[in-house]
NULO-76504 format. One record per residue: x, y, z of N, C-alpha, C in turn; residue in three letters; residue number from 1. Coordinates in Angstrom, 2 decimals. Layout:
BEGIN
> npx npy npz capx capy capz cpx cpy cpz r k
> X Y Z X Y Z X Y Z ala NUM;
...
//
This chain:
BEGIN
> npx npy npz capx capy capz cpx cpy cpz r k
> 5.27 19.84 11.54 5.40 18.41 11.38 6.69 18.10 10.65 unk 1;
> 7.82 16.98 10.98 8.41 16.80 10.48 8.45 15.84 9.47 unk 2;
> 9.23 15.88 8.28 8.75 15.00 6.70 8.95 13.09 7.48 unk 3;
> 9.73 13.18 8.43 9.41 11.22 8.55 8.76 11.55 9.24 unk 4;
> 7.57 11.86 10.31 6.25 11.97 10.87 5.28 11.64 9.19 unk 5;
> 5.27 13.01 8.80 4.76 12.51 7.49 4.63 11.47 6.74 unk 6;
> 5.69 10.95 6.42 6.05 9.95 5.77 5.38 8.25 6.15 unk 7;
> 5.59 8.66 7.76 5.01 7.15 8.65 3.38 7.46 8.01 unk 8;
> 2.98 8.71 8.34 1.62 8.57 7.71 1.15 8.29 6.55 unk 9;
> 2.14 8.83 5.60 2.00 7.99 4.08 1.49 6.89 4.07 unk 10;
> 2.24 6.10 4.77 2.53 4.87 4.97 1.53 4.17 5.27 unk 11;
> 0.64 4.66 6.73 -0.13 3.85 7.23 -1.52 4.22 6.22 unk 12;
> -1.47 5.44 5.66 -2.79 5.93 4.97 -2.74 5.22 3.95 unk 13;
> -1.83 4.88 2.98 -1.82 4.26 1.68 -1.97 2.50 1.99 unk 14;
> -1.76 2.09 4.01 -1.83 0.09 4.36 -3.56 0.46 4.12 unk 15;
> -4.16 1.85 4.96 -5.23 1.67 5.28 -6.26 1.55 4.12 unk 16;
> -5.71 2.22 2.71 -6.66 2.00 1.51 -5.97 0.56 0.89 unk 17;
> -5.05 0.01 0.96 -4.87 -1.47 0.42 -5.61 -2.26 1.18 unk 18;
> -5.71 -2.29 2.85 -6.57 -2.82 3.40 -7.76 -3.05 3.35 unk 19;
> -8.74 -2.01 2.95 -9.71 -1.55 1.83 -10.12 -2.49 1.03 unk 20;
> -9.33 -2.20 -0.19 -9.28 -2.40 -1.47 -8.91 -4.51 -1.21 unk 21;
> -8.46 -4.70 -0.39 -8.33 -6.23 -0.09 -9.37 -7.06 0.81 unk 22;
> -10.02 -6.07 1.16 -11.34 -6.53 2.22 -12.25 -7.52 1.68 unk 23;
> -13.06 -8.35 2.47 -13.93 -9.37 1.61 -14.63 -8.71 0.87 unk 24;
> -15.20 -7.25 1.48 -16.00 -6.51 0.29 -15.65 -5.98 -1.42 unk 25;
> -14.74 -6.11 -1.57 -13.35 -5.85 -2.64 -12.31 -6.49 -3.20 unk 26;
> -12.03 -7.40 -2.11 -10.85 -8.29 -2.80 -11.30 -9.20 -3.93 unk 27;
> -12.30 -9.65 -4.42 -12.14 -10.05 -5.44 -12.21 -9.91 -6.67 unk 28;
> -12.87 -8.15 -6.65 -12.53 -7.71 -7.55 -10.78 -6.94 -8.55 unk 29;
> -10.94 -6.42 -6.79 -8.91 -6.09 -6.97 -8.09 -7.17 -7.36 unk 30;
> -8.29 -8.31 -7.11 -7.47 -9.57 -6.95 -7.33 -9.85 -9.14 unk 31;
> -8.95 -9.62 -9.35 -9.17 -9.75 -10.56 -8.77 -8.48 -11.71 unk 32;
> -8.37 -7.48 -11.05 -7.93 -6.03 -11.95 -6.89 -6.35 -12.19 unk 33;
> -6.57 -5.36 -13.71 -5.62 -5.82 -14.79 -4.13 -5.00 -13.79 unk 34;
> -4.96 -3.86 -13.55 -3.65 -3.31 -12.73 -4.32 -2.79 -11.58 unk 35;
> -3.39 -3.35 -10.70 -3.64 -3.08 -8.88 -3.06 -1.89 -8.65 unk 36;
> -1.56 -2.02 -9.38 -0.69 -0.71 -8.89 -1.39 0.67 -9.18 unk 37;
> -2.47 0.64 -10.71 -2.66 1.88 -10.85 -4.19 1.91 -9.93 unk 38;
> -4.98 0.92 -9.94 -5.85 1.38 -8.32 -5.65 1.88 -7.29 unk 39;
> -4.38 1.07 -6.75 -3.97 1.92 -5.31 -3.13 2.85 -5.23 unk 40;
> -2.19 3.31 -6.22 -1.40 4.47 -6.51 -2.11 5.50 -6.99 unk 41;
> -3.38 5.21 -7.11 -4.32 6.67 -7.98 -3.80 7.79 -7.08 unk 42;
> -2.71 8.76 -7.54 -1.96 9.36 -6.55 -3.21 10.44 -6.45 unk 43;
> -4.02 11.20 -7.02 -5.15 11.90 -7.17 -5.67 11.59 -5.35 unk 44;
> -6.28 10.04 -5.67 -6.85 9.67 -4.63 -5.88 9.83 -3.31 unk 45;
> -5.35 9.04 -3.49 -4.40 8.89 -2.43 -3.89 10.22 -1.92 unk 46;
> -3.63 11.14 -2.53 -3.13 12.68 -2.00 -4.58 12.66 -1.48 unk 47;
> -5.54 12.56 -1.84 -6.79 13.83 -1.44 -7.47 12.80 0.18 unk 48;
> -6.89 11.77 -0.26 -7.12 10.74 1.59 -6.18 11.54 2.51 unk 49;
> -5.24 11.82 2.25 -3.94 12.25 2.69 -4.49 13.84 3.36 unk 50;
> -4.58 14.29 2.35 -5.24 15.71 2.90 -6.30 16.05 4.16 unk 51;
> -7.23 14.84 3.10 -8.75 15.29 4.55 -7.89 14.58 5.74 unk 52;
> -6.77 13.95 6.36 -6.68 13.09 6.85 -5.40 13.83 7.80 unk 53;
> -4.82 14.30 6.97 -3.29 15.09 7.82 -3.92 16.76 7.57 unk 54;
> -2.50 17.35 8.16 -2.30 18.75 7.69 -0.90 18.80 7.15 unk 55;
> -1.65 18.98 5.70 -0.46 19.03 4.85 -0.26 20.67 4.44 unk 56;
> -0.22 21.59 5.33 -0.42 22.85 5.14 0.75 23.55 4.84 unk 57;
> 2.02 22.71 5.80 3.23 23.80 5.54 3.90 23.08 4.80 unk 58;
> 5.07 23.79 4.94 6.27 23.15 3.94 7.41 22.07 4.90 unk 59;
> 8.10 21.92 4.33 9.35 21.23 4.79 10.43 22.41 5.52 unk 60;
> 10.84 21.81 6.75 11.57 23.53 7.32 13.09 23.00 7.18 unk 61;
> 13.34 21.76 6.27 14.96 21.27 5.62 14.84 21.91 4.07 unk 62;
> 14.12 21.53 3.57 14.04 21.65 2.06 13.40 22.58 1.41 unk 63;
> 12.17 23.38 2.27 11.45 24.20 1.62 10.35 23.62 0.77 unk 64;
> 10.04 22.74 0.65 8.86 22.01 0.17 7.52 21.92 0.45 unk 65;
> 6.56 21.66 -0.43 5.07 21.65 0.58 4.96 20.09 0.62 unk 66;
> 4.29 20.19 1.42 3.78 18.78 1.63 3.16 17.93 1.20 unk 67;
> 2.65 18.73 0.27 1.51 17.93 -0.92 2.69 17.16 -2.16 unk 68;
> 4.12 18.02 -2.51 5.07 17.62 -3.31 5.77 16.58 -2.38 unk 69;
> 5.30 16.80 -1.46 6.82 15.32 -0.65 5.62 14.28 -0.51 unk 70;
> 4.29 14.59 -0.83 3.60 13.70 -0.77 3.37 12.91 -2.30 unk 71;
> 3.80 13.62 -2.94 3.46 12.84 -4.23 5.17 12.43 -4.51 unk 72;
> 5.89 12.47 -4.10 6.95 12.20 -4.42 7.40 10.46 -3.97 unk 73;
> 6.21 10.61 -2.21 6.51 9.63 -1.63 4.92 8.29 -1.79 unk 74;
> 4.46 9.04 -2.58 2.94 7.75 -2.36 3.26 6.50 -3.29 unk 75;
> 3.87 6.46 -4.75 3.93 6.03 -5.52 5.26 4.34 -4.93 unk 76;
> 6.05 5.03 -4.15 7.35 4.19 -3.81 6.72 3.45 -2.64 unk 77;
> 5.81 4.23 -2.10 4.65 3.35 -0.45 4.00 2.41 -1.45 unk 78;
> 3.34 2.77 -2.64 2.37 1.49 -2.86 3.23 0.50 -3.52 unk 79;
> 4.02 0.35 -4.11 4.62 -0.39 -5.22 5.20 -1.29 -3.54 unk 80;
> 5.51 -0.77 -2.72 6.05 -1.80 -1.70 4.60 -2.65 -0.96 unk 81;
> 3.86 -1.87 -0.69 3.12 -2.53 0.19 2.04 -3.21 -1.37 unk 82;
> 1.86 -3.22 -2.36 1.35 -3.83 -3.16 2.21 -5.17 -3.23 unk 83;
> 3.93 -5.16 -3.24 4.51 -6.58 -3.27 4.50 -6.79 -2.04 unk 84;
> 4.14 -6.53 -1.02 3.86 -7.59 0.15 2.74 -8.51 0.44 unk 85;
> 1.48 -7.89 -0.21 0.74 -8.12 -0.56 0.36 -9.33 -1.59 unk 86;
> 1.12 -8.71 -2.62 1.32 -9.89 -3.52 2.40 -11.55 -2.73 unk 87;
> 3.23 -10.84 -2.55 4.09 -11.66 -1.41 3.33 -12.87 -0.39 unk 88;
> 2.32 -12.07 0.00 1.58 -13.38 1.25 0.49 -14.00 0.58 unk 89;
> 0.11 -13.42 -0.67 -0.43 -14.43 -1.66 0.27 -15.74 -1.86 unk 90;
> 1.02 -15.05 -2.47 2.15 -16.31 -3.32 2.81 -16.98 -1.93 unk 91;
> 3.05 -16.68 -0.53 3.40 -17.60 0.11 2.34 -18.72 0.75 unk 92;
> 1.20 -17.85 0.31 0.22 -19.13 1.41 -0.13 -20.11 0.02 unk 93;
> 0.07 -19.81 -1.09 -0.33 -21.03 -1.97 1.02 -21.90 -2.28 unk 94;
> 2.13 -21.50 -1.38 3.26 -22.46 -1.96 3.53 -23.00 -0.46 unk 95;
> 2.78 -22.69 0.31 3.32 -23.35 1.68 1.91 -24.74 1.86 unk 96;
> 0.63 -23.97 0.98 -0.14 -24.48 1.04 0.52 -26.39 0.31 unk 97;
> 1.24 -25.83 -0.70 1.30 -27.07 -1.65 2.59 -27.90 -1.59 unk 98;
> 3.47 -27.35 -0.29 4.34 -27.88 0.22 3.75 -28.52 1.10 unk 99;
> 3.39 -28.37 2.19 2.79 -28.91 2.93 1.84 -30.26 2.45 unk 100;
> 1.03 -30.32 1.39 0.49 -31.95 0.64 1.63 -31.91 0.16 unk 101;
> 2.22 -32.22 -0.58 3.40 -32.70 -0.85 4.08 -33.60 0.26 unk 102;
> 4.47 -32.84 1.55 4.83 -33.35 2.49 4.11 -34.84 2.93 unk 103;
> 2.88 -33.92 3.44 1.52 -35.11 3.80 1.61 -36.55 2.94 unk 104;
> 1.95 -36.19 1.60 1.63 -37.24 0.63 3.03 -38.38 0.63 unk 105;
> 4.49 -37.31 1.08 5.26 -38.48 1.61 5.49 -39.13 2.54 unk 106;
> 4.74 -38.54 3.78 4.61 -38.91 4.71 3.72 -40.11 5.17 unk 107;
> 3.07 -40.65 4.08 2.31 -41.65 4.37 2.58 -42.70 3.99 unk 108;
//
């Protein structure tokens, strides 16, 4: 496997536990935690999803690396992004929300 094959999977494994963790079953507790980043970065967790989930067996055939180290190298920089996008379409639907009356309200 090559490390950006890998990497895309990082990726989608760490949308698929924010997706999770944001679900009606969850989101309002996550929404309400002091820290999100250290929920969904629990790199512990997140490596051991990673594992049952890929084969992280060999190494890197550029660098010599295992895969479990390019995996912890790379989980932490996946969540901190997809946590501010997240945060991101929060904060846009309550300012489009309040643009929008605003609008309404001069519009009349």
């Amino acid at each position: 496997m090559w490390p950006t094959d890998l990497l895309v999977n990082f990726v989608v494994q760490c949308i698929i536990t924010l997706k999770c963790l944001v679900s009606q079953k969850h989101v309002k507790e996550f929404n309400l935690a002091k820290n999100q980043h250290a929920i969904l970065s629990g790199l512990l967790f997140l490596l051991q999803r990673c594992m049952t989930v890929l084969d992280m067996s060999s190494k890197c055939s550029g660098c010599g690396m295992t895969m479990t180290d390019i995996a912890k190298m790379c989980i932490r920089p996946v969540c901190n992004i997809s946590l501010n996008n997240y945060t991101k379409t929060l904060t846009d639907g309550c300012t489009k929300s309040k643009s929008l009356k605003k609008l309404s309200t001069l519009t009349k």
